[in-house]
Structure formats: C-alpha cells, structure tokens
C-alpha positions, 0 to 999 in steps of 0.5 A, a space after each residue: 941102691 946104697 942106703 943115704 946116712 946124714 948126720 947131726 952133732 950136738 954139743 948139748 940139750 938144746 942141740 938136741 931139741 933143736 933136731 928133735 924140732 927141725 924134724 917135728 917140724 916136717 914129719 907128716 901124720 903116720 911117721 915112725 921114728 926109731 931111735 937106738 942107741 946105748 943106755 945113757 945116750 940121750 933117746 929120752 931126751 931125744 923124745 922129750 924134745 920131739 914131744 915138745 915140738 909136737 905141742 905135748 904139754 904134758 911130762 914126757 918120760 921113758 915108757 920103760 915099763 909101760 911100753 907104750 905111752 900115748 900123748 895129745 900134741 897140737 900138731 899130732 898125736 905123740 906115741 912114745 914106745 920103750 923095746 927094752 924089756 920085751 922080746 919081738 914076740 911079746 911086742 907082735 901080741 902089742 898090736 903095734 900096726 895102730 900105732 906104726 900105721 896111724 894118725 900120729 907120730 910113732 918113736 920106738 926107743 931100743 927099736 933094733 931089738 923089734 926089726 922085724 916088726 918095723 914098717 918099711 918106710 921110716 926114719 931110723 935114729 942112732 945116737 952115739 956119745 961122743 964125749 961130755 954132752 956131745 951126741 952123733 945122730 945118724 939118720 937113715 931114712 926109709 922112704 921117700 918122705 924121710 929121704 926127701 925130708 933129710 935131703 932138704 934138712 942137709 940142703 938148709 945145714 941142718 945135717 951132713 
C-alpha cells in the first residue's frame, strides 16, 4: 500500500502555530511526532508552537544538549527530544520507550538520525524552506490515528 503525504504551506510563525494547534488539537495521549528538517527550518518553532497548543506555559526551547526535555501541558504531558548530537546507539541506552509508549505527546527533532528506534505507528513531519518565511511541511502518518487524523485535516482544508 503506497504510503499518503499531506502537505501544508506556511507563509510565517502564525502559520506555523496554527498546524502546530490544528495537530495538538487531536493527537491522542502516547503520540510521536517527528520532525526532520535542515539547520534553520523551523522544528523549534514548530515545537514551540505544539507545546503552546498543548497548555505548556513554560519556555520552550531546543533540547540540544539536554535531549530530552519534559514539560507539564493542560492537556498532555510535553516531551520535547533533540537527535542531533548523539548517535541511535547513545539514544537505544536513553530508554526512550517511556517516552514513545507513554502518557504524552512525544516530538523528536533530527528523528531520521534515530530510525531505527522509532515506534512504528507516528506522525512524521519534514519541513523544507521554501523561501523568506515560507516552510513545506510534509506529513507522513504511520498508523490509523495519524492517517485518519491527516485525512480529516485534508477534508476541512487544513492540508492537501
């Protein structure tokens, strides 16, 4: 079965935001989102909005060094992930299961350089530049959770 793509443009930040909160808005306990992109397309802010949409009051900002970092929401508990520096090996040792497999909403950032350990079921975000402020997303849902969930948001025009 060939795999469904939707895609979103956003001509700036509240664009962005506003898929961050269209998603947030459906995406049950226990969801991954990944999110790949090159240095300087908008993951963090990307996540920054999602966290917003989710009730975190807190700042939210890249977990570059800390690779994980975990935030209360209203809604669901926030567990923002940066792949960047570590190898697959250094984050299998993470224990990232508890994360991927628990009571939150999970976002990995750079999440193509960790494959192999990714849940099967999830929402897979790649953010191109397209110029100025404007950003490609293109979503690739893993599961019937995401495929219905990106199926409803292409049916209201939220994505195509």
């Amino acid at each position: 079965m060939q795999q469904a793509v939707y895609t979103y443009r956003s001509c700036g930040e509240k664009d962005t935001d506003a898929l961050a909160a269209a998603l947030a808005a459906w995406l049950p306990a226990g969801a991954v989102l990944t999110l790949d992109g090159d240095l300087g397309a908008g993951k963090t802010r990307f996540s920054q909005g999602f966290a917003r949409a989710l009730g975190v009051t807190e700042i939210v900002n890249s977990p570059t060094f800390t690779i994980v970092k975990e935030y209360e929401g209203e809604r669901l508990p926030f567990y923002h992930m940066d792949m960047y520096r570590i190898s697959q090996q250094e984050a299998d040792e993470l224990g990232l299961d508890e994360y991927f497999y628990g009571d939150g909403a999970t976002l990995v950032e750079w999440a193509s350089l960790i494959a192999d350990l990714l849940p099967p079921e999830r929402l897979g975000i790649t953010i191109e530049v397209a110029g100025g402020s404007e950003r490609l997303f293109w979503l690739t849902p893993r599961g019937a959770v995401y495929e219905r969930g990106c199926r409803t948001m292409k049916e209201n025009g939220s994505l195509s």
